[in-house]
Phi, psi and omega in degrees: 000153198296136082052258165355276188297357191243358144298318197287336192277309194257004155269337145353286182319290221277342153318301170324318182282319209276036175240330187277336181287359186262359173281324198262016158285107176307313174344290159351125180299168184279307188309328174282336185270342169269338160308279201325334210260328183293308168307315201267349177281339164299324199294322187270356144336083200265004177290329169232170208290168168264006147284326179293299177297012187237334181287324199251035169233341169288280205304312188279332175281324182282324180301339193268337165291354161258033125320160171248358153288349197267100172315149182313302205260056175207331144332287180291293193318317187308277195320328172291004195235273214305316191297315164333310213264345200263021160289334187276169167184130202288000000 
């Protein structure tokens, strides 16, 4: 593997940890904790490029940061995952 694929493989990760504690907040409306927990099982989806998989995880994680259900401070975790995931490139 690249240089390349084993950074974008490891801005990946790390999106992945700051995704995980909002699946596992009870707090969380369920329908957000179930996209979020669906983005990260695509994220780890080794079947597509890690570009492909940062794109269709940027699209779904920015429609759920506009819910008006979505706490302020779960808000800013999605966005500290997008500015991460919009660092890859193939």
């Amino acid at each position: 593997m690249s240089a390349k694929n084993v950074e974008n493989e490891e801005k990946i990760n790390r999106a992945i940890e700051m995704l995980v504690p909002l699946i596992e907040n009870t707090a969380m409306p369920r329908n957000i904790r179930r996209t979020v927990k669906e983005t990260v099982e695509n994220l780890k989806d080794k079947s597509l490029g890690p570009g492909v998989r940062a794109a269709n995880a940027i699209s779904i994680l920015e429609e759920i940061s506009q819910d008006p259900n979505v706490p302020s401070y779960a808000r800013v975790t999605l966005w500290n995952a997008i500015s991460v995931l919009e660092g890859i490139r193939e």
